[in-house]
C-alpha positions in Angstrom: -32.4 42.6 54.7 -30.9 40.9 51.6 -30.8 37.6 51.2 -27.9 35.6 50.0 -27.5 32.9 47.7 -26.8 29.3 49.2 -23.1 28.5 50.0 -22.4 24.6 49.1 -19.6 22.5 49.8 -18.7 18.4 48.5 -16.8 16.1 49.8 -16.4 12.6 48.2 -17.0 11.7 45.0 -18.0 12.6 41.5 -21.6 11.5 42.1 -22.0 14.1 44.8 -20.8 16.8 42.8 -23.2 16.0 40.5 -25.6 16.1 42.7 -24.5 19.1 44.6 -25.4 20.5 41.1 -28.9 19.7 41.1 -29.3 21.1 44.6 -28.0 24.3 43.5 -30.6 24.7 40.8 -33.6 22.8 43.2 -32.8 25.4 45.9 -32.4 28.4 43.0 -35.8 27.0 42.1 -37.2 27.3 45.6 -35.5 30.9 46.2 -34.1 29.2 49.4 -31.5 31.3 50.5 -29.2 31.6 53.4 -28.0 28.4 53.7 -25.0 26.7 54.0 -25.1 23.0 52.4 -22.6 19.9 53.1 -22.8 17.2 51.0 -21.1 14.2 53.2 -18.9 11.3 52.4 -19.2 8.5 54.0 -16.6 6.1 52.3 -14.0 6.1 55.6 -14.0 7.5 58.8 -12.0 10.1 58.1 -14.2 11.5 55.2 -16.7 11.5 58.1 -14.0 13.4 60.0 -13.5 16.0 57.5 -17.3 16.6 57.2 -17.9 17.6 60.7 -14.1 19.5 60.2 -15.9 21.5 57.3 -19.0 21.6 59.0 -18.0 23.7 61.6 -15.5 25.8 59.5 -18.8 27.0 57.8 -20.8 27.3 60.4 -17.6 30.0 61.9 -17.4 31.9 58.9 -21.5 32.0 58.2 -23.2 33.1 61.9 -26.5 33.8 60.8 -27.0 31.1 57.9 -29.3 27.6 58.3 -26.6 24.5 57.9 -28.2 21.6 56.3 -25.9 18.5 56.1 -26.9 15.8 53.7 -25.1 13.5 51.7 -24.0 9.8 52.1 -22.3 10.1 56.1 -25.9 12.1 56.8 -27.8 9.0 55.7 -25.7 6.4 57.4 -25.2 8.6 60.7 -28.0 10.9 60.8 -28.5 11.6 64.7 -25.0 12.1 65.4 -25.1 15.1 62.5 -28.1 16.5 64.0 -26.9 16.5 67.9 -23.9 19.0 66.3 -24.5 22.4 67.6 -23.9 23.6 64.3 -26.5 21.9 62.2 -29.9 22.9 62.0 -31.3 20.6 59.3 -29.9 17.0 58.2 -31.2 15.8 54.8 -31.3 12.1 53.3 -29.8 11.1 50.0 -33.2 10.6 48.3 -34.8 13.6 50.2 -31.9 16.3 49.2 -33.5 15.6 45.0 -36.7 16.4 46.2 -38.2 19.8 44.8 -40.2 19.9 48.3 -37.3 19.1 50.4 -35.8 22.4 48.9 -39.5 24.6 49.0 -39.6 23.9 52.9 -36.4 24.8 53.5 -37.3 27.9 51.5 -40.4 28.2 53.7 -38.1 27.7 57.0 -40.7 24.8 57.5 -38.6 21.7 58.0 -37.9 19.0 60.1 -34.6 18.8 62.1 -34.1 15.3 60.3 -35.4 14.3 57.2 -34.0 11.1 56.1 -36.0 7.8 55.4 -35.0 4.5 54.9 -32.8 4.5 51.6 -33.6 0.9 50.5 -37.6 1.9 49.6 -36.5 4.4 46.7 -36.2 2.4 43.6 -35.6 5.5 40.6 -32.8 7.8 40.2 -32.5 11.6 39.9 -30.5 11.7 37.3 -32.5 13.8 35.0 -32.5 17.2 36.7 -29.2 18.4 35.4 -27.5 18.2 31.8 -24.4 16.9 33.3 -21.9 19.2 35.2 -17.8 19.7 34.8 -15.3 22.4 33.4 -15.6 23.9 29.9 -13.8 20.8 28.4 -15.7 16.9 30.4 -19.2 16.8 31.8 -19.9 14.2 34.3 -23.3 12.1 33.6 -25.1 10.6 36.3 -26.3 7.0 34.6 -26.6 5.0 38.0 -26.8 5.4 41.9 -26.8 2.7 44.6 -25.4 -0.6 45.0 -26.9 -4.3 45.3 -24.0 -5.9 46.7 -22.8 -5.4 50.6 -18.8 -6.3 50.6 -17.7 -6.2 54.2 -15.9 -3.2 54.6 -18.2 -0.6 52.6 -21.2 1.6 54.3 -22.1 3.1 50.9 -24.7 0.8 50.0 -26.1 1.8 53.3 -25.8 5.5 52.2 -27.2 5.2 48.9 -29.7 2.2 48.6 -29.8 -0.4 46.3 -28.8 -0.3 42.5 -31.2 1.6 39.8 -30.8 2.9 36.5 -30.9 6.1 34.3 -33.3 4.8 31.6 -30.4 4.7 28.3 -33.1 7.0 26.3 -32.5 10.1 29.2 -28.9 9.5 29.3 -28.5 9.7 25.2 -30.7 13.0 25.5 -27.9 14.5 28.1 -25.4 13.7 26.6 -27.0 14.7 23.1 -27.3 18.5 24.3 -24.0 18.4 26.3 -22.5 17.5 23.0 -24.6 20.5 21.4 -23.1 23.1 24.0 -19.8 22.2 23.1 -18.6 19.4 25.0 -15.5 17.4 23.8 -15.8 14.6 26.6 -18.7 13.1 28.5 -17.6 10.8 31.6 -20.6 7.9 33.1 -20.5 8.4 37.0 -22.5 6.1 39.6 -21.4 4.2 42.2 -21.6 0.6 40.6 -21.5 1.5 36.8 -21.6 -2.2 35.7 -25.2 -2.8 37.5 -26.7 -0.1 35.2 -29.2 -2.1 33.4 -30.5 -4.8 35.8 -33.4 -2.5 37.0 -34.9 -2.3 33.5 -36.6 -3.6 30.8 -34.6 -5.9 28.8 -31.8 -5.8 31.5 -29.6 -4.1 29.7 -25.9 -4.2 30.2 -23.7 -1.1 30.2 -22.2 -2.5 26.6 -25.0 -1.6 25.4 -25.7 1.8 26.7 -21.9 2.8 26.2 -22.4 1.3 22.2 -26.0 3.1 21.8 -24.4 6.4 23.1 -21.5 6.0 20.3 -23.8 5.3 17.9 -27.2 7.5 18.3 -24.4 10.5 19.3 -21.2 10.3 16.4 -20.4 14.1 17.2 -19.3 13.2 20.3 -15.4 13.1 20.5 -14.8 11.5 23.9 -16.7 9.1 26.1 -15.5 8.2 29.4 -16.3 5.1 32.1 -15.0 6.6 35.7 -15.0 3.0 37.2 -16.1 -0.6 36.9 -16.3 -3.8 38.5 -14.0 -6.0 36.0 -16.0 -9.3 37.0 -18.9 -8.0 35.6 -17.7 -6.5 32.0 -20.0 -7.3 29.3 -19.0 -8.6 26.1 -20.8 -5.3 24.8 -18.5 -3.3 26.6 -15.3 -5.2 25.4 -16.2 -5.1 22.4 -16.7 -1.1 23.0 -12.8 -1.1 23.9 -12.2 -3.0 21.1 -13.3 -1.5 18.2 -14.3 2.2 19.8 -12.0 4.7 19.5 -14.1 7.0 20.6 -14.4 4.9 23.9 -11.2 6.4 25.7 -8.7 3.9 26.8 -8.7 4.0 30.4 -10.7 2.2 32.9 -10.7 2.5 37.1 -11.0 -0.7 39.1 -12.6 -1.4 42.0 -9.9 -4.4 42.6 -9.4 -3.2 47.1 -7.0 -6.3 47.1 -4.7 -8.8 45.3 -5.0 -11.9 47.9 -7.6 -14.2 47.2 -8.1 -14.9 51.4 -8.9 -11.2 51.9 -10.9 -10.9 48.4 -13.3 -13.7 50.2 -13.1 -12.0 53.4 -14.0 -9.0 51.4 -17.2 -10.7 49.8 -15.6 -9.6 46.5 -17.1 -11.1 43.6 -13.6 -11.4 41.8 -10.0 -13.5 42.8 -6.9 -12.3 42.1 -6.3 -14.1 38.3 -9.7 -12.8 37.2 -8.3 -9.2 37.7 -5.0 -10.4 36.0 -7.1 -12.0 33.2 -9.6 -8.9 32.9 -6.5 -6.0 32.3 -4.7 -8.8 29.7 -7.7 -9.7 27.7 -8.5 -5.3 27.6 -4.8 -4.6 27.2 -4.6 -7.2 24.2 -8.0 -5.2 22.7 -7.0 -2.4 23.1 -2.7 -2.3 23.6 -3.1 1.6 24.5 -5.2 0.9 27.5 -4.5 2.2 31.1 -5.6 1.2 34.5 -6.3 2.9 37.7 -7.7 0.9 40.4 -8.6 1.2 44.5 -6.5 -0.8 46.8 -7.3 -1.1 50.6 -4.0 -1.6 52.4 -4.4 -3.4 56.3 -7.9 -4.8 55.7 -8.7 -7.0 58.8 -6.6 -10.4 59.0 -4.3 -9.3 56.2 -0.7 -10.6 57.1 2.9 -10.0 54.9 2.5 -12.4 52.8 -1.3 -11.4 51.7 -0.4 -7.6 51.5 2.6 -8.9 49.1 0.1 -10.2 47.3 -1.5 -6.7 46.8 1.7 -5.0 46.0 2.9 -7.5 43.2 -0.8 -6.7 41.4 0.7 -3.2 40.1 3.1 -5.2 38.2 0.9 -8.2 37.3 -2.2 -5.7 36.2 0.1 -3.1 34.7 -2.1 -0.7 37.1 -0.8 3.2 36.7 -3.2 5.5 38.4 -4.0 3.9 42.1 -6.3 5.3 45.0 -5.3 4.0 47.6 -6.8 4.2 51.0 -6.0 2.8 54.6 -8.6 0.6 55.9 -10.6 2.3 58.5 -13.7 0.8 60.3 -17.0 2.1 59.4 -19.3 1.4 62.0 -22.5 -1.6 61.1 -20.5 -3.2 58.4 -19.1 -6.8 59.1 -15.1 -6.2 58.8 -15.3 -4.1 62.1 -15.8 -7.2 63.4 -12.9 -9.0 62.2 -9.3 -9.0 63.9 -8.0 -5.5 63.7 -4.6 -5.0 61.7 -2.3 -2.9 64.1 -2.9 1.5 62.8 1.2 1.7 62.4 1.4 -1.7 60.2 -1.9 0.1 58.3 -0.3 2.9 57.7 3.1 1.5 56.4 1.5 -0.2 54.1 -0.3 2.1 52.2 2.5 3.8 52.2 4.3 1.4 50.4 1.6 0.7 47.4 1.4 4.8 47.5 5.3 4.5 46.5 5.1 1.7 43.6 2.0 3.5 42.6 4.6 6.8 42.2 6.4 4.3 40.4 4.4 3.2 38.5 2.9 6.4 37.0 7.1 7.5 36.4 7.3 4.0 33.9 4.1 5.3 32.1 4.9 8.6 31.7 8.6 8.1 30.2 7.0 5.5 27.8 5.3 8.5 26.4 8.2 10.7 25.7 8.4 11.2 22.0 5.0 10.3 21.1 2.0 12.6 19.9 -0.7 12.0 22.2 -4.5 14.0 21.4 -4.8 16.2 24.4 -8.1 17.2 25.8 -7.3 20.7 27.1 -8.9 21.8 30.9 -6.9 25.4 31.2 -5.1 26.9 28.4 -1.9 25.1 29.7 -3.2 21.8 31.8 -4.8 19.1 29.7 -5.1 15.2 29.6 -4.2 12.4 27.1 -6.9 9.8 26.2 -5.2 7.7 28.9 -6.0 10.2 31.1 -2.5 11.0 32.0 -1.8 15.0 33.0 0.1 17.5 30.5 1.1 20.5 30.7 2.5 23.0 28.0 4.9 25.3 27.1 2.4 27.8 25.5 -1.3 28.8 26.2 -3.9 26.6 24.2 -7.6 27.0 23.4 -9.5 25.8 26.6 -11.7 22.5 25.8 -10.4 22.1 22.1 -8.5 18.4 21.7 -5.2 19.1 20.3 -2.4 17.0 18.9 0.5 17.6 21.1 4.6 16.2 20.9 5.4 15.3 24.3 8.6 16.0 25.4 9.2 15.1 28.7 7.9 15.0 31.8 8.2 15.5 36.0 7.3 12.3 37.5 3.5 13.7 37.7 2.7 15.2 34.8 3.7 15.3 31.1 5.1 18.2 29.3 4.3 18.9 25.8 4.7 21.3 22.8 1.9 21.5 20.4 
């Protein structure tokens, strides 16, 4: 009978697709065929939701193939995965990057749950794969797990505590990406600005982002996908200071813009150190953009402290928001908070969704008229430094950066002639 190759699906984040990259080549290794593999999100219930949607979608359309969940929601929530009818095999976090892990499956020799405690595993995997991505960005894995346990996140939980891709492995990655062509290199993890504290020296991630410029000059474009902004190095402003090559765009994990639900929160930041953090970068480095996550109806938050949320667009100059309706996740402490009511929830992410709309129309018709370098990702879809969308009028060489006249654009996306 022949055997087919393994069908893989992610949810989440950019961390699991990396890692949904090594499984493919652990399993290739392992000639372990036949399966079906979900890689889980955990980050809000209804990520959960969509992973047992997906799950039995898959299991529908592939009768006779072995469905192995993994991922963050099968670490948190392991049992209720495995009493699905349509899973035969849940996997932990640290156990899916395990060569054996993938040779038992292989072997059909497994346990129906194979997920340990997450907290013991102190190293990272992130040296089984050269990065992953389109022609144009890889994605490097430099850091997985989180030390700190803010009320309202399960992640930690999911992936452990923080460690470190030693900097030596990560210039070596991104040395060869470089080598096969790529133009832009983006540092994933889940608390990027930890990276360091698990090794020799403690390192900061100013220092990793500055040795990669250095030890690597032919690389066009590096990339940070998100940081906490209370714990930005003087390394790393310096980086978006005098870099170029560092691209001028930075995610924050702000969640909120009211000091009474930041400490409710456990956040480690208050409103005017986020208002202080995007001025001082802005003043480096005027080009600069922000995206940032906002949770809209976290427990106890009333008008006046959501206000305080929607008037931090403005008083950040945030463009590119993700924002996302507080949900609670089980065995964290905000579930045990008082509730804010699902309609009043959902209005209000509604509402920083529409000054986020907003606020991405003022940025874009700021850049009407001006040349922007323009990574391409198809031969008419690119993205400026700032990491704003463009499209173009005619076809242009996939993963080439090109000097482009923009010309207008559609409340989304720029338009541009080269």
């Amino acid at each position: 009978m022949d055997r087919r190759a393994p069908i893989f699906s992610t949810l989440g984040c950019r961390l699991n697709a990396y890692e949904t990259e090594a499984m493919k080549a652990l399993a290739n290794q392992a000639g372990a065929d036949d399966l079906v593999v979900v890689n889980t999100c955990a980050v809000t219930a209804e990520a959960v939701r969509k992973a047992r949607q997906d799950i039995r979608r898959l299991r529908r359309e592939n009768p006779r193939a072995r469905v192995v969940v993994t991922g963050c929601a099968a670490q948190t929530e392991p049992q209720s995965f495995a009493a699905m009818d349509e899973v035969d095999v849940v996997v932990g976090n640290a156990e899916k990057m395990a060569p054996a892990t993938w040779a038992g499956l292989a072997a059909g020799d497994t346990e129906p749950v194979q997920v340990d405690d997450i907290m013991s595993v102190t190293e990272t995997a992130g040296h089984l794969i050269d990065g992953f991505g389109t022609r144009s960005r890889a994605y490097v894995q430099i850091q997985n797990g989180c030390d700190h346990r803010c009320t309202f996140c399960i992640i930690p939980y999911g992936r452990g505590n923080s460690r470190s891709v030693p900097a030596g492995v990560v210039v070596e990655q991104i040395r060869r990406l470089t080598e096969r062509g790529y133009n832009e290199v983006v540092l994933t993890g889940v608390d990027l600005t930890s990276w360091g504290g698990d090794l020799p020296g403690r390192p900061r991630l100013g220092d990793l982002v500055l040795r990669i410029l250095r030890l690597v000059p032919e690389l066009p474009r590096l990339r940070i996908s998100s940081i906490d902004s209370i714990e930005a190095d003087d390394n790393l402003m310096r980086a978006i200071a005098e870099e170029p090559r560092l691209m001028p765009h930075l995610h924050l994990s702000l969640q909120s813009g009211d000091d009474m639900i930041l400490k409710r929160m456990r956040r480690r930041h208050l409103r005017g150190d986020a208002i202080a953090f995007c001025a001082e970068a802005r003043r480096l480095r005027p080009d600069i953009t922000f995206g940032a996550d906002l949770i809209a109806g976290f427990p106890t938050e009333n008008e006046r402290m959501f206000e305080n949320s929607l008037r931090l667009i403005d008083d950040c100059g945030l463009t590119w928001l993700h924002v996302f309706p507080y949900s609670p996740r089980p065995g964290t402490p905000a579930t045990r908070m008082p509730q804010v009511d699902g309609p009043v929830v959902k209005a209000r992410a509604a509402r920083l969704r529409a000054a986020a709309a907003r606020a991405v129309q003022d940025h874009l018709a700021a850049q009407v008229g001006r040349r922007h370098r323009v990574l391409m990702e198809s031969p008419r879809l690119g993205r400026t430094e700032q990491f704003a969308e463009v499209t173009f009028d005619t076809p242009q060489p996939e993963g080439l950066i090109v000097q482009a006249e923009i010309t207008g654009h559609d409340g989304t996306r720029l338009t541009a002639r080269a």
